[in-house]
C-alpha positions as CSV (number, residue, x, y, z in Angstrom):
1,X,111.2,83.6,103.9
2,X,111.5,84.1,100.5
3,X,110.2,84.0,96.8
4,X,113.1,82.2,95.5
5,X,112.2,79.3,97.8
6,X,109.9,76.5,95.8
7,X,107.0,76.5,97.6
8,X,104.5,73.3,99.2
9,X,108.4,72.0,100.3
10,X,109.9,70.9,103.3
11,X,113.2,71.3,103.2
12,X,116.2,70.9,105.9
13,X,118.2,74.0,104.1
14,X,117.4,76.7,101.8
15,X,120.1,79.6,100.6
16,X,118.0,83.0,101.1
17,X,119.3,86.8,100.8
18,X,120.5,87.9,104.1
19,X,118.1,91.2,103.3
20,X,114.9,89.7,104.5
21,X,115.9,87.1,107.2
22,X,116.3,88.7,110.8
23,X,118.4,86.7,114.0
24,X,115.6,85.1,116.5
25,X,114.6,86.4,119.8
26,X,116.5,84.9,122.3
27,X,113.6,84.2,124.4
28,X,112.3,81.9,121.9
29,X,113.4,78.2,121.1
30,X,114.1,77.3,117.5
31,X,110.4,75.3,117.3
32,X,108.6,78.7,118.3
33,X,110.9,80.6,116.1
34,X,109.6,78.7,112.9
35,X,106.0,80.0,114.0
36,X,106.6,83.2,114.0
37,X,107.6,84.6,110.6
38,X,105.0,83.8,107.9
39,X,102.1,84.4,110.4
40,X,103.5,87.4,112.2
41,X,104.9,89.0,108.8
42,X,101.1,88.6,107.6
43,X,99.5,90.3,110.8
44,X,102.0,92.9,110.8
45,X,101.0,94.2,106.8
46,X,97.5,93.6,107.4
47,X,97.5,96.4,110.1
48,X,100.6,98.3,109.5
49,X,100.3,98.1,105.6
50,X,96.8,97.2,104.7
51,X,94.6,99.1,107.2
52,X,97.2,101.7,108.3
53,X,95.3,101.1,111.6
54,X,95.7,104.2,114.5
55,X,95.7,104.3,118.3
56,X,91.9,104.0,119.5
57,X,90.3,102.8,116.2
58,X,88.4,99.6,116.8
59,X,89.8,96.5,114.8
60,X,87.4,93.2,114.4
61,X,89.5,90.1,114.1
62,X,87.7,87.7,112.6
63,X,89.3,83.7,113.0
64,X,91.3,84.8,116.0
65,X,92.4,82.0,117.8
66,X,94.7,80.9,114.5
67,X,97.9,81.2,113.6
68,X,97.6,84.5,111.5
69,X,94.5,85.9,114.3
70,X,96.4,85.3,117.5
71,X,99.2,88.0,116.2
72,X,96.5,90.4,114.8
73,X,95.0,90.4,117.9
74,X,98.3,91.0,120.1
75,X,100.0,93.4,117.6
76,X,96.2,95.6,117.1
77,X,96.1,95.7,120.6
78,X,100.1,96.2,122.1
79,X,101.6,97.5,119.3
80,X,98.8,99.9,117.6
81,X,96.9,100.3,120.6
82,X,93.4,99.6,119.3
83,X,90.1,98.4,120.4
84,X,90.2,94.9,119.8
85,X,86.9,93.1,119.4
86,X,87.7,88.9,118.0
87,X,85.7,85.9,116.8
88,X,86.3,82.5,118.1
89,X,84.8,79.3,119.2
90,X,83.6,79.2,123.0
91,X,86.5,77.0,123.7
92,X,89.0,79.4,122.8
93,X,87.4,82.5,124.4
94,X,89.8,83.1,127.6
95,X,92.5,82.0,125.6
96,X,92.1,84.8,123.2
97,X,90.7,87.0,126.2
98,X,94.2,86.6,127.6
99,X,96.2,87.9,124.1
100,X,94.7,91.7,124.5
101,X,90.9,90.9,123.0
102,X,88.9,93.6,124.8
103,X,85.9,91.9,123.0
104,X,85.1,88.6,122.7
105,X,82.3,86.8,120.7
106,X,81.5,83.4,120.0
107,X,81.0,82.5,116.4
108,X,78.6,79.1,117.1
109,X,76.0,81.5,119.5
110,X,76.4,84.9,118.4
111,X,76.8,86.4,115.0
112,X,79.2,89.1,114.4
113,X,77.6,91.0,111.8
114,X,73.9,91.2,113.5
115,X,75.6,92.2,116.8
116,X,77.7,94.9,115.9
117,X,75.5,96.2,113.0
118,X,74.6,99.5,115.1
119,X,77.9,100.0,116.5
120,X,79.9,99.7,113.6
121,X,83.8,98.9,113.7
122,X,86.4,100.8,111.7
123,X,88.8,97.9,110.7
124,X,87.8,94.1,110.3
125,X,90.5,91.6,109.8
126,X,89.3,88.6,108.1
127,X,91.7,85.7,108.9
128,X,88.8,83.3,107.2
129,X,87.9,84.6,104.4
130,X,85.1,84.2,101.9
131,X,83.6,85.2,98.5
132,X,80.7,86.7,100.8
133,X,82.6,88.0,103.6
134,X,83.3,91.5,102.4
135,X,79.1,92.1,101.8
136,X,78.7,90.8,105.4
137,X,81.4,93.1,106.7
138,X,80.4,96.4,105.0
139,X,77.3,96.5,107.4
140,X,79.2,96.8,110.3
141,X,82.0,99.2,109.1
142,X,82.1,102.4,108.7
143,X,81.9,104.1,105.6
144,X,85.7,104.9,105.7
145,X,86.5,101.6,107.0
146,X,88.6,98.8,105.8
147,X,88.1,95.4,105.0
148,X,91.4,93.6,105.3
149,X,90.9,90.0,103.6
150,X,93.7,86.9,104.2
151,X,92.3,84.5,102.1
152,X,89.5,85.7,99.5
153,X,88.4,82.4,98.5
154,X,89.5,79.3,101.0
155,X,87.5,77.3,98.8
156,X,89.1,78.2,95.6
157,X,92.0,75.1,93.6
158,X,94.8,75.1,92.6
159,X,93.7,76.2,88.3
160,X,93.6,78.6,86.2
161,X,89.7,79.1,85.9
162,X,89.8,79.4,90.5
163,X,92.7,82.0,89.9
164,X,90.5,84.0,87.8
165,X,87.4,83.7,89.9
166,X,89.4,84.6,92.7
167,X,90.9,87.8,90.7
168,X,87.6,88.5,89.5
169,X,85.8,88.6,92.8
170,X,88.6,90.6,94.1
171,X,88.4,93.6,91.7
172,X,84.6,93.1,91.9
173,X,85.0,94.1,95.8
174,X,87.5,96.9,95.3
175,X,85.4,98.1,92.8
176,X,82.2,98.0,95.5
177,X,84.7,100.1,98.0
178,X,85.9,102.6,95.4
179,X,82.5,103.5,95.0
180,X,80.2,103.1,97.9
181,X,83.2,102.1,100.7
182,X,84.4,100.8,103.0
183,X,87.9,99.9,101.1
184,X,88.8,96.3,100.5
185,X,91.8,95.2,100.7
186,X,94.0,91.6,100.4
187,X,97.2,90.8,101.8
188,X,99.3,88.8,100.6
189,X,102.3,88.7,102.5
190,X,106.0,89.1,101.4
191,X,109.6,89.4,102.7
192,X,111.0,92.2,105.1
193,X,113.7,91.8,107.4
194,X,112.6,95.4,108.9
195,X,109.5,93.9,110.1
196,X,110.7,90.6,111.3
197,X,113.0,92.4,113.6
198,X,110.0,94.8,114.9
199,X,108.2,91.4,115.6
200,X,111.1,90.0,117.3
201,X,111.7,93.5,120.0
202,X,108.0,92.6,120.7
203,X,108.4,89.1,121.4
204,X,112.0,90.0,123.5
205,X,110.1,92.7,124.9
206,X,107.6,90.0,126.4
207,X,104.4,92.1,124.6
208,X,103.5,89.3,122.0
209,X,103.8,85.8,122.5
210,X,103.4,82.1,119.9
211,X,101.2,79.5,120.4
212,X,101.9,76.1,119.0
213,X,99.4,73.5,119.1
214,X,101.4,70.6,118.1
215,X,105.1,69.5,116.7
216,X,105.5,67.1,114.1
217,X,108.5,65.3,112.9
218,X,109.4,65.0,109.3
219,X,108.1,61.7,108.6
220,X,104.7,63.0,109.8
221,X,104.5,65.6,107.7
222,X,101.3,64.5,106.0
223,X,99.7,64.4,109.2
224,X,100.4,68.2,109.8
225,X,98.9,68.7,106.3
226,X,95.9,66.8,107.1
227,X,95.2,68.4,110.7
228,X,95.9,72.1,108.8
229,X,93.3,71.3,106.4
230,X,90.7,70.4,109.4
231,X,90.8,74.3,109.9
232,X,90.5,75.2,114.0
233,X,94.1,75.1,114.9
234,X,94.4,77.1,117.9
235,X,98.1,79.0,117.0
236,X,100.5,76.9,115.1
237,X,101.6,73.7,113.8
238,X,104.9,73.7,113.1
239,X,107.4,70.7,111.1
240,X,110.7,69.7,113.2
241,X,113.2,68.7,110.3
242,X,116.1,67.8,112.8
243,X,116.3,66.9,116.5
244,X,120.0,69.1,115.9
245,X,120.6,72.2,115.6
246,X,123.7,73.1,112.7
247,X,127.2,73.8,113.8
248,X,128.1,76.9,113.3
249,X,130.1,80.2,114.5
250,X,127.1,81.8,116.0
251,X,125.3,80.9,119.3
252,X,122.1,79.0,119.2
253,X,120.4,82.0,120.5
254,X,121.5,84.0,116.9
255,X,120.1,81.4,114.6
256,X,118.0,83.4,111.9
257,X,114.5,83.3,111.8
């Protein structure tokens, strides 16, 4: 992972600074390797970064069963030790069950915000996202809560007039949590090699695991575009750009993430 790489490309090499790459678990193959960073790396600074979240604190995962929700859940709950209460369609309920959620509530029958409205949560995790979504989540969070936002506006393009709508709702939120609480906050993830390797001794150490839905070759590519943009991918898809693995000096087990 890194800025320098161009990004919406698919590319079978890429030079990147040895700084924020980190060597693979060697309990993962190469395909579940590939899942791990960008989703992981987001998880991890939404909790660690974002909501600074502490042993006991209750974390709402909203979207859980995705790529990015499937390591909140796991990391809030084996790495920071919190109460971990997700959302996620009936279909996915053991599955996500089975990562650490010590709640679980289905999105189709039950609504979130109604249901935990007197209990109140101290951290929510929005793996959605939603111009609305922050007004729904101060209800159930404490005042000195934290609303942790992925994606602000999943319905936003690609222009200059949906960048600053996007920046504009943002502030507006912000400004809501300066004043009245709980904070909001958006992550958008970036580089760290010291993180990566914190993700990988929790893979190695068997306490988080990848899911991948499906592999696609390179010459379906659009068709992993197309069933990303469906939205309800349970885990990940991930792109196999060769059925070899380079020559080099190091094992296959040392490949960098």
């Amino acid at each position: 992972m890194s800025h320098s790489i161009p990004t919406f490309r698919t590319l079978e090499y890429v030079v990147v600074d040895q700084s924020i790459v980190a060597l693979k678990p060697k309990n993962m193959t190469h395909e579940e390797a590939a899942s791990v960073p960008l989703a992981g790396l987001t998880a991890f600074q939404a909790l660690v970064d974002g909501a600074r979240v502490l042993p006991g604190q209750s974390v709402l995962v909203l979207g859980a069963s995705g790529g990015t929700g499937t390591f909140v859940v796991q990391l809030a709950k084996h790495f920071l030790s919190a109460y971990v209460l997700a959302t996620c369609s009936d279909a996915n309920r053991s599955y996500v069950a089975s990562l650490g959620a010590d709640e679980v509530i289905d999105y189709h029958s039950e609504d979130c915000f109604e249901i935990l409205k007197e209990r109140k949560v101290d951290v929510v995790v929005d793996c959605v996202g939603g111009r609305d979504r922050y007004d729904l989540a101060a209800g159930i969070l404490r005042r000195s809560g934290k609303y942790v936002t992925l994606n602000p506006d999943p319905s936003a393009h690609l222009t200059l007039g949906s960048a600053l709508n996007v920046a504009g709702g943002i502030v507006s939120c912000k400004l809501k949590g300066l004043i009245w609480g709980p904070s909001y906050i958006f992550t958008a993830v970036k580089p760290s090699a010291p993180q990566l390797n914190a993700l990988s001794e929790l893979i190695s150490s068997g306490k988080i695991k990848t899911e991948i839905e499906q592999v696609y070759t390179l010459d379906h590519l659009r068709d992993a575009h197309l069933k990303s943009q469906e939205g309800h991918v349970r885990g990940k898809l991930v792109i196999r750009v060769s059925n070899q693995v380079p020559s080099t000096n190091r094992t296959s087990s040392d490949v960098l993430f």
